[in-house]
N, C-alpha and C positions, 0 to 999 in steps of 0.2 A: 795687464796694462803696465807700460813701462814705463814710469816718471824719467825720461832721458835726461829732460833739462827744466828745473826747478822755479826759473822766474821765466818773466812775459815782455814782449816788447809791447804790447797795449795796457790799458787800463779800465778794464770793463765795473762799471759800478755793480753788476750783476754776477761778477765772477767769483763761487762758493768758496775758491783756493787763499785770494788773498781779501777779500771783501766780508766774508762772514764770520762765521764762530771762531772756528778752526784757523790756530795764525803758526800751526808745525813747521811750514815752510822756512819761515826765518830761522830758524837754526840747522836746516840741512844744506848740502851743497849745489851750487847753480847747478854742475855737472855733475851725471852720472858718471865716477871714475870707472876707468875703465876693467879694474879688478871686482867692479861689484856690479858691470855688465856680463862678466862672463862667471859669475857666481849666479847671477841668473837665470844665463843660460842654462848653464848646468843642472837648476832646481826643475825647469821646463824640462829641458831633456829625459831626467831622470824618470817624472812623473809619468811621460807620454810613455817611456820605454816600460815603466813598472806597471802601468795600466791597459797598453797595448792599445792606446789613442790613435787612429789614424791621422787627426790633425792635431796643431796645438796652435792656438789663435793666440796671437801679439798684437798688443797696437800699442804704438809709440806716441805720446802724452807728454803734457807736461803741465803746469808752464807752456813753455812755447817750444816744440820739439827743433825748429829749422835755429834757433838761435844755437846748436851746435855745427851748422857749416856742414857742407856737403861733405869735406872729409872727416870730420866724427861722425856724422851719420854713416857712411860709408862703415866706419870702423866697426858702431855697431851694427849692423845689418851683416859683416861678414861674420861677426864673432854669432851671431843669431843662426846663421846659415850654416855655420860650421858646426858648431855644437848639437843642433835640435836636427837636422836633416837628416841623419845618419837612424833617427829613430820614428821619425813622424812628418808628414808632411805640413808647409809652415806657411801658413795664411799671415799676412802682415798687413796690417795698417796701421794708418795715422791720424792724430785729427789735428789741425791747426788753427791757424787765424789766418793764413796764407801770406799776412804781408810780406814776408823775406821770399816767396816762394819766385823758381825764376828758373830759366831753360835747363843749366846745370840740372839743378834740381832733381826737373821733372824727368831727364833721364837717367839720371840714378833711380830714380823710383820703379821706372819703365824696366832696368836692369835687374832688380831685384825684385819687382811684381808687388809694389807697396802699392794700397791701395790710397788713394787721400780723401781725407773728406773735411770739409771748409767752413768755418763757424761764419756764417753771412746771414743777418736779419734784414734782410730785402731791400726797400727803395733805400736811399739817401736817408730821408728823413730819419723811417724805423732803426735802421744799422746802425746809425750817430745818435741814436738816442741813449747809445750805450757804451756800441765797440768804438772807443778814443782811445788817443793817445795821450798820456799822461799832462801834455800839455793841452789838451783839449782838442786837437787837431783830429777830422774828421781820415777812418781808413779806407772809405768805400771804394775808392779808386783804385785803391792799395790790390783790394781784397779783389775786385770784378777783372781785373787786371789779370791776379792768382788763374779764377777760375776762367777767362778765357785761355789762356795757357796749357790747361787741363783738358779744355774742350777740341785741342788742336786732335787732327787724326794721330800723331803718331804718339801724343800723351794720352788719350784717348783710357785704355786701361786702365789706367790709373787714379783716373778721378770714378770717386768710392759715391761721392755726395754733397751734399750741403746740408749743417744741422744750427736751424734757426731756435733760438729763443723769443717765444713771442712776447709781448706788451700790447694789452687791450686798449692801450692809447694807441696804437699805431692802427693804421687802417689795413684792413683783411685784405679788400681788395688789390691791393695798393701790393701788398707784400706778397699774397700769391702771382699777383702779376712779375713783380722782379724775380721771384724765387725760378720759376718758369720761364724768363728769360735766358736763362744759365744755361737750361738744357741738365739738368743735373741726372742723373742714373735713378737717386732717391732722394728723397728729404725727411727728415729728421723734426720731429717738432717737438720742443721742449717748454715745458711749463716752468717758470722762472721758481728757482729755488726757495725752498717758505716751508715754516715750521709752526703748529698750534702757538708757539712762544713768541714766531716773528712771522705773523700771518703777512699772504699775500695782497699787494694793492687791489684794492676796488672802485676803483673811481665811478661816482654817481651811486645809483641805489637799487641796482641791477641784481638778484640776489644769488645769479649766476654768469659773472660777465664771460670768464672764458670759455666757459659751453658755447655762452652766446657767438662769440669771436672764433672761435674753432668750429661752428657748425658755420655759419655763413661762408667759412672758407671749406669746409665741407662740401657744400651743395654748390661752390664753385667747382669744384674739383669733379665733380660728381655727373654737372649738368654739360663739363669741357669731357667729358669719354675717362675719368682718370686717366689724364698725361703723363702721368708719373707717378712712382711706386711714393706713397707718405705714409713712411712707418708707422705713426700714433693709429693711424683711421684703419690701416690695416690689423695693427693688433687688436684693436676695441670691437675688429670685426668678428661673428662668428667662425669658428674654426681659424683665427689668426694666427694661433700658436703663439702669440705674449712677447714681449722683451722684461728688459730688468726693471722698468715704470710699470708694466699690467701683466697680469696674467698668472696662472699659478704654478708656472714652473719652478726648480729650485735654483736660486740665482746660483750664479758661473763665475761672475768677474771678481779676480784678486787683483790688489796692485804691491807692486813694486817700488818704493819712493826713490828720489834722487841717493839717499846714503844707505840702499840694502832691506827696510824694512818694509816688511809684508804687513798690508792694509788692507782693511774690506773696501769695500766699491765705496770712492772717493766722494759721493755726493754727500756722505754723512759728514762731509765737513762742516755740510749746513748746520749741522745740529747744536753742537756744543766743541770745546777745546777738546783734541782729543780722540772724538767721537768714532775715528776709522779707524784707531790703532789696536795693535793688536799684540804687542808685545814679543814678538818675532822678526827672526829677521833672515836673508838670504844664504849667510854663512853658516848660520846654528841649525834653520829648523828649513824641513822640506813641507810642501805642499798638504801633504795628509795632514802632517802636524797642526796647518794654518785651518786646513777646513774643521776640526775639531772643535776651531774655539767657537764662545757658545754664541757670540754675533755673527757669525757664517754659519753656524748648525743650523741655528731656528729659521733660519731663510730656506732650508731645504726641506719644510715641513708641509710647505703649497697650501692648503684653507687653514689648515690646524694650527698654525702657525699667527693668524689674523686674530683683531682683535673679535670681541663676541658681535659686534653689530657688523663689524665686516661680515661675519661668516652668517648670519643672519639674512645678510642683503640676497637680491635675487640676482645682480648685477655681478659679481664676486668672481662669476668663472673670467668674465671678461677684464673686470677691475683687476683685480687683485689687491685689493687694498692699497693700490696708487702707488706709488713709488716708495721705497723704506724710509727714506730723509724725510718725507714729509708727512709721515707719521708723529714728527716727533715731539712731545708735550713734557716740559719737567714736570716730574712727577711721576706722572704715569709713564716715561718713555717712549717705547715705539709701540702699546699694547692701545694703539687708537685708528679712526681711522685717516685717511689722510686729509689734510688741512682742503683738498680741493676736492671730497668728498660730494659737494652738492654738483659742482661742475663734471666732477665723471659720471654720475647716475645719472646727467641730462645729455650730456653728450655721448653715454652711450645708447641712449634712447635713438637720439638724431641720426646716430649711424647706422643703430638697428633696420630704420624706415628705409632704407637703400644700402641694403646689405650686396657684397663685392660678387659680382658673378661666378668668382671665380673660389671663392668663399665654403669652403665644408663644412657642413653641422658638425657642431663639436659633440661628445659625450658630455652631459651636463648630469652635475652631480643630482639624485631624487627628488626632487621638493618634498617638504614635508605635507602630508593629507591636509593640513589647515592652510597651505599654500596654493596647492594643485587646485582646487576645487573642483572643476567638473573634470579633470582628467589631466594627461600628462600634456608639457607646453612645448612650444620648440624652442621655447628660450626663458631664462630667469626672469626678462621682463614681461615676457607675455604671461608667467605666473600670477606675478605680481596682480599685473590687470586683469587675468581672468578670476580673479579672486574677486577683488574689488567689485567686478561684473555681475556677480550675484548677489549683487547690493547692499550686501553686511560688512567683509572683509574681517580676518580673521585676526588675533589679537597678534600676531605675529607682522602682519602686514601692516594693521594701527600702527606697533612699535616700530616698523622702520621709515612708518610717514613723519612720527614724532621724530624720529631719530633725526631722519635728513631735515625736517623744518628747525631743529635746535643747532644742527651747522648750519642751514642760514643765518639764523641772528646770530652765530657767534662770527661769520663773515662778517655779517653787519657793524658788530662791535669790534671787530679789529678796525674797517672800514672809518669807525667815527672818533678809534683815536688819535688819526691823524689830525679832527677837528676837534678835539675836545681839549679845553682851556688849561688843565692840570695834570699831571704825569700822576700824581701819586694816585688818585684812582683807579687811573690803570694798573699800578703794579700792586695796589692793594687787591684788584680783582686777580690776578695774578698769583700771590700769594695764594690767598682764599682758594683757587681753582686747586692747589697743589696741597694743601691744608684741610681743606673742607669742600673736597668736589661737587658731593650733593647737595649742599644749601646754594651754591655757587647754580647748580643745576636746575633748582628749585626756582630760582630769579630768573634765571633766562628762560626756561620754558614759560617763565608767565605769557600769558596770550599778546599782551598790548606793551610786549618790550620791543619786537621787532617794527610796531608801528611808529614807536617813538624812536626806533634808530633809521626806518628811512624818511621820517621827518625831520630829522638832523641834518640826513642828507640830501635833501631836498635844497637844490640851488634859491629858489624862487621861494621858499617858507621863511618868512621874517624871523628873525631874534630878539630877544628882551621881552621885556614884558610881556605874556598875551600871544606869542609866538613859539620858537624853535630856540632848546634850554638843552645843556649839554646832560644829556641823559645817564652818563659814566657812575657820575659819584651816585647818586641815588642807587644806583642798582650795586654800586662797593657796600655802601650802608645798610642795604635789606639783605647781602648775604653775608655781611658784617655781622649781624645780628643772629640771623638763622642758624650761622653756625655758633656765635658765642663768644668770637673772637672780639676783645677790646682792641680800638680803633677812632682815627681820628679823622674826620670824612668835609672838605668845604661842600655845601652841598648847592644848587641854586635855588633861590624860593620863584613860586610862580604864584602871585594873587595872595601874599601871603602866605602860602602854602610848603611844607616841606614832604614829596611824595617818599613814600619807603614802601615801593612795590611788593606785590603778595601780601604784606603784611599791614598796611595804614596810610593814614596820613597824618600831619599836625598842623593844625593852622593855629597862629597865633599874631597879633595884632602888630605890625610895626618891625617886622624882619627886614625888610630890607629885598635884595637883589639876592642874598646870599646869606649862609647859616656856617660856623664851625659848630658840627655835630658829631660828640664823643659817646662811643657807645662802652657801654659798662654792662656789669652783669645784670641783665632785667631793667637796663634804665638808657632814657636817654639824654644826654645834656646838651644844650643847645646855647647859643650865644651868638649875637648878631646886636652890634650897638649896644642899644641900652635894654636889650630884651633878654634876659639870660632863664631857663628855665630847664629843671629836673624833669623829664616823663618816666612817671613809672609805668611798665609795661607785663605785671601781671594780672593774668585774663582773669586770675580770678578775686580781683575788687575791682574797682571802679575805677575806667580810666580817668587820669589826669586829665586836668584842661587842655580843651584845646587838641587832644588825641582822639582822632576819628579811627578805631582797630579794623578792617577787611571783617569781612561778612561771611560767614559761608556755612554750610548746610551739610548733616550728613546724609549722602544716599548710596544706593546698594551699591553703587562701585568705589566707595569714599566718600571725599569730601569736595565739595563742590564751591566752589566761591559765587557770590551775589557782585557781581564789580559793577560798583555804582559812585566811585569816587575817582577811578584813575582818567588824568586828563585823556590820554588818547585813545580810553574807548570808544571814543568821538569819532569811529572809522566807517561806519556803517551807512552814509549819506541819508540817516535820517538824524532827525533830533534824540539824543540819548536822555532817559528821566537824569532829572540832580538825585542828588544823595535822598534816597530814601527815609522817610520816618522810620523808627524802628517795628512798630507796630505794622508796617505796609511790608517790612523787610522780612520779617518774620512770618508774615500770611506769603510770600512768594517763595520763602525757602521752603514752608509745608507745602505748597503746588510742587514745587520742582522734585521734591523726593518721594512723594504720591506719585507724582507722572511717571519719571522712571520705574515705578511699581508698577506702572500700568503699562508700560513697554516692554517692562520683562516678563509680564501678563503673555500679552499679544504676540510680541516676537522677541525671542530671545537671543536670536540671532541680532539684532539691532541693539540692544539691550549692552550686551556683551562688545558692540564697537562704541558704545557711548560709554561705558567702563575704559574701552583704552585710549580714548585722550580727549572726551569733553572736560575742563575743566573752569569752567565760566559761565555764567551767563548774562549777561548787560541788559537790564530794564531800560525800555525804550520809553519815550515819552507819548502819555496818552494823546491819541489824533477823533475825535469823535465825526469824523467821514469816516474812517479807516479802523476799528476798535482793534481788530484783530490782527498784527503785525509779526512780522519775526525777519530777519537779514543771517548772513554770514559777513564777513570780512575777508581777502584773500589773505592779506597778511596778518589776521589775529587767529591761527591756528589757534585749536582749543576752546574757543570761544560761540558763543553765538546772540542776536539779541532778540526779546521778544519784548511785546509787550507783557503787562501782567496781567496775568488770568487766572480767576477761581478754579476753572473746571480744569481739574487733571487729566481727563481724556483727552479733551481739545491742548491743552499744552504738550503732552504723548505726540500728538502729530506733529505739531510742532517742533521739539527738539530733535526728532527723528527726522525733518522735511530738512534743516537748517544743517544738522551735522554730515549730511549726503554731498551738501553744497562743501562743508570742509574738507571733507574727507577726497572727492574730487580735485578741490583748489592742491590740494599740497599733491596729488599725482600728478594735475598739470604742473607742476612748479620743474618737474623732475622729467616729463615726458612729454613731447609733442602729440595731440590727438588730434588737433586740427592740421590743417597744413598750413604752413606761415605765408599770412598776405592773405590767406582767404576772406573775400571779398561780398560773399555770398549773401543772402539774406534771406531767410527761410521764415513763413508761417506759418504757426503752430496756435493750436485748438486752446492755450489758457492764456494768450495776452494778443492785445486787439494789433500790435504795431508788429512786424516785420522783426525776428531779430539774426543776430549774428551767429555761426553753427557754435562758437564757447558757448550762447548764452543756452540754446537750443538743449547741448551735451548735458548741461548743469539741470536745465529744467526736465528734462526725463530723467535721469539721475536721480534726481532728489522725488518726482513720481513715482519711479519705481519701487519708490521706499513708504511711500504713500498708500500705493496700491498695496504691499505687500500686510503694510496695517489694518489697512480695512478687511483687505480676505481673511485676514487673521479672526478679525471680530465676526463678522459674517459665519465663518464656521462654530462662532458660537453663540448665534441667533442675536447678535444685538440689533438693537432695531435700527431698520434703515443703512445699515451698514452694508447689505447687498447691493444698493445704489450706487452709492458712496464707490465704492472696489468697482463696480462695472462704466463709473464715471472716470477716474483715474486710470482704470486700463485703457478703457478706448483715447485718453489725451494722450498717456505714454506711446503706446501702439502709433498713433498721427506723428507723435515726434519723432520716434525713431525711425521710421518710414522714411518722412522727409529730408531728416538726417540723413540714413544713405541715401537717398537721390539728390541730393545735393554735390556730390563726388567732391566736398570738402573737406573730408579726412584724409588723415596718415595713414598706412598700411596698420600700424597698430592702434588708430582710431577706429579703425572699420572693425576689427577681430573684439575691439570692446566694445562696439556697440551691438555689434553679434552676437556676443556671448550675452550680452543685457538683455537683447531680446530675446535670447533663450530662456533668461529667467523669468523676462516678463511673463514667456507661453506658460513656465509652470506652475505661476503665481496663477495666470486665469484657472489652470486646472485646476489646484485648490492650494491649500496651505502647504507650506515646508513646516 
């Protein structure tokens, strides 16, 4: 890539060269002189000639490559042709903004066989929402201008594309409609540049918006015959064969800058000051020289190279760990995965379900036996869910449901710093993340953190008192603590109350709206008016006034929390118990750690998925029509509510009926099983009302884990327990039946409920 010409005649607020980290540009020159165009050349030449390249691909960059005028460009494209032709055949292209673009031009390009391709984000509206003109001035004209010009027969060759940047505020339809006006060869669709440090916009409480936006413009594209080749949907397709954003090829592109120096692929400008350089340069060092260095090495290492949860993922051959720029997190670097992590494991789900006709099975790397389950799959994702499908899922499959539901909230929490009252909690969480990652980890994985960030975002949830309370500082202050770091936090009170999630609460009489709360070694100080107050915070005397310390229990897979203080376990649409007596809290922590005894009894296969990520459990409030209760929540992964029950067998089903509902919730989060808009409404053998095929998928789901307990018990004569298993199979059996005839699922809904009913046949034959 050849930085020709170093500034722009627009001014795109989205643009990573002059708008983000990286500000190298200002000290190098507008123009490529023309003694370090043909030092260029010569480094291309040399390599094609010493490698025995049949091709060697250029494209002409910048800045704005046409702000060099048809006779510089002219100049370089003959010093190009001269030098590299003699050894390799020379693919060229360009990419621009097309405003200067004009008949000249385009037969120069024609003459030289440049290909062009046009940075255009669709209708009026979308395209101005960004590409401007310094003075504000809208280019669309400019640019639709460019590309009919392109579209003419005798320019025709030369037009390469269109590569749109999209914005989840612009409307899908809208923009693949203009994009398709053009008539373009390809298009190109680019996820706006964003770093773990400087996450991408989310507007509303979507916990994947641009899966969402990129799949609706999916299944336009999809249901129009694909009109046209779109790069993204084609690589995330099986047998795609990848670009430099997915796949696990080893990246290719070096750049060239305006004054000679050789740079890794320009999008790492996003990252930090700096972040592409390489310390080399055209005149001194050749090509081998630049692949050597250790930020172009490690890109040529394909999984090996990802971080441990990328390479973990079942999605990985298609991902690739997203793009390298948007791995990138101080601290940790680029050893993460990328900030839109939760949007490619659903939007490759989406594409999965209407994979390319024209599409080759790729070779995918072995799954591991804890993955595979009943055999080999035809794709990462279908591992994934035939795993899950034998109604346990293996502790590897837990960890990357954990995994991708803790990028949701940390979406979320980028999402609500744009609403949230004070900066410094953000950059204390910030800190802390690069400081103390695991306490940092610890907080956000709490079950009822994500619930309190999409009721921040919640338009219509009131504020102040008794409503919606900027969630930030409190979760700065409980991994403030966790880790140990001193720290000075305004926090807001609610009801008196100051929350310090995972770890407590403090009420104290007369706080006000708001607290300065400094945290010290083992203590906490608090000040608000005239209420100033020391908590000391070791577990072992006697809390301080006024400090209510988390609850929690140990059981065979750890430690378990009782959460019967945090405001938004309030998510389950029933009534949640208040805060326990001690005495009541303590007869439920011995139930819940007897029960899990008696699940690792019966199945231990269940046993072992409630080890990898129940972490909660929320006492429900007693209903005396109803004594015996239990819910999930979709967004408090980790969590679940029951009422409180003496008998540890009967709470055994329970936690085992409730964690099926989770463990589900977070694969739909990531995977379409139903088909979207289905309308259906199916009758099923355990509830009197008609329900929807989600409610249907969940309610056999969570049966088949039902069933699997009771055959358990029945193979060891408990009483009544042969009823019990042959009651639950014949509901399952009814639902999943109905399920498929219903012809309400996805291509990968139907293969999991397939595979479920496989499990279900071998549950009736007898135990696993």
């Amino acid at each position: 890539m050849l930085k020709v010409h170093s500034r722009c005649d627009l001014s795109c607020d989205h643009c990573y060269i002059y708008q983000h980290a990286d500000q190298t540009w200002r000290g190098r020159p507008a123009r490529m002189p023309a003694a370090t165009v043909q030092a260029a050349a010569r480094r291309i030449a040399e390599h094609a000639h010493e490698h025995g390249l049949p091709v060697a691909h250029v494209v002409l960059h910048g800045g704005e490559p046409l702000l060099l005028g048809a006779a510089g460009l002219r100049e370089v494209l003959a010093e190009l042709h001269a030098t590299i032709t003699p050894w390799a055949l020379l693919d060229l292209r360009m990419q621009t903004n097309g405003v200067l673009l004009d008949e000249e031009l385009c037969r120069l390009f024609v003459e030289y066989d440049v290909r062009v391709g046009v940075s255009f984000d669709g209708d009026r509206a979308a395209n101005d929402r960004h590409r401007v003109f310094a003075h504000g001035g809208s280019s669309h004209d400019q640019v639709r201008r460019a590309l009919a010009l392109l579209r003419r027969p005798e320019h025709r060759t030369s037009y390469a594309g269109i590569l749109c940047t999209i914005d989840v505020r612009n409307d899908p339809d809208r923009v693949y409609e203009a994009l398709l006006a053009e008539s373009p060869p390809r298009v190109d669709l680019l996820l706006p540049h964003a770093t773990w440090d400087h996450p991408p916009e989310r507007p509303g409480s979507a916990p994947t918006p641009y899966a969402d936006w990129l799949g609706r413009l999916h299944r336009r594209w999809v249901d129009d015959g694909r009109p046209v080749s779109i790069r993204m949907f084609e690589a995330l397709s099986p047998g795609g064969g990848g670009t430099e954003a997915f796949g696990l090829a080893p990246a290719d592109v070096l750049v060239i800058e305006a004054d000679g120096s050789w740079e890794q692929v320009d999008s790492l400008k996003t990252a930090y000051h700096g972040a592409a350089g390489t310390g080399f340069d055209v005149f001194d060092h050749s090509v081998d020289e630049v692949t050597r260095h250790p930020g172009v090495a490690v890109r040529q290492d394909g999984v090996d190279g990802l971080c441990a949860t990328c390479r973990a993922c079942p999605a990985v051959e298609r991902c690739g760990g997203g793009l390298y720029a948007h791995r990138w997190r101080t601290g940790s670097g680029f050893d993460n995965p990328s900030v839109y992590c939760a949007d490619l494991l659903r939007l490759v789900d989406t594409i999965s379900a209407h994979p390319s006709p024209t599409a080759s099975v790729p070779r995918q790397r072995q799954p591991s036996p804890s993955v595979s389950g009943a055999g080999s799959s035809s794709s990462p994702v279908d591992a994934l869910l035939d795993d899950l499908a034998t109604g346990y899922g293996s502790a590897e499959t837990l960890g990357l449901l954990a995994a991708t539901q803790l990028s949701l909230t940390r979406a979320l929490l980028a999402a609500c710093r744009g609403r949230s009252g004070t900066t410094a909690a953000w950059e204390l969480l910030v800190h802390l993340d690069q400081a103390a990652p695991e306490a940092v980890r610890a907080v956000l994985a709490h079950p009822f953190v994500r619930p309190a960030l999409v009721h921040r975002l919640d338009a219509s949830a009131p504020s102040g008192p008794g409503g919606s309370v900027d969630p930030l500082p409190a979760l700065a202050l409980a991994a403030a603590l966790r880790a140990g770091v001193a720290a000075a936090v305004r926090v807001p009170v609610r009801a008196d109350t100051i929350m310090v999630p995972t770890l407590g609460s403090l009420a104290l009489p007369g706080l006000g709206e708001s607290a300065e709360v400094t945290v010290r070694p083992g203590a906490l100080q608090v000040r608000s008016g005239s209420v100033e107050q020391t908590v000391l915070l070791d577990p072992t005397a006697p809390p301080s006034p006024g400090w209510q310390p988390a609850r929690d229990v140990a059981v065979p897979g750890g430690r378990l929390l009782v959460e019967d203080a945090d405001p938004y376990r309030d998510c389950y649409g029933q009534p949640v118990h208040p805060r326990l007596e001690l005495p009541a809290a303590r007869e439920l922590g011995r139930t819940l750690a007897e029960a899990w005894r008696v699940v690792r009894r019966d199945v231990p296969a269940h046993a072992a998925a409630l080890d990898g990520g129940l972490r909660a459990v929320v006492p429900l409030a007693p209903d005396p029509a109803r004594p015996l209760r239990s819910a999930t929540a979709r967004h408090a992964f980790g969590a679940v509510a029951v009422t409180p029950h003496r008998d540890p067998e009967t709470m055994a089903v329970l936690l085992v009926h409730e964690w099926q509902h989770a463990k589900l919730g977070a694969a739909l989060d990531l995977y379409d099983l139903v088909e979207p808009g289905a309308d259906a409404r199916i009758r099923v053998p355990w509830r009197p009302d008609p329900r929807p095929p989600e409610g249907v998928l969940q309610g056999v789901y969570a049966h088949l884990a039902v069933t699997q307990v009771w055959r358990a018990r029945a193979a060891s004569d408990q009483k009544d327990a042969s009823a019990h298993a042959a009651h639950f199979l014949a509901w399952t059996r009814d639902g999943v039946d109905a399920l498929l005839a219903s012809r309400s699922l996805t291509a990968a809904g139907e293969r999991f409920v397939g595979h479920l009913r496989h499990a279900l046949e071998e549950t009736s034959v007898g135990p696993r």
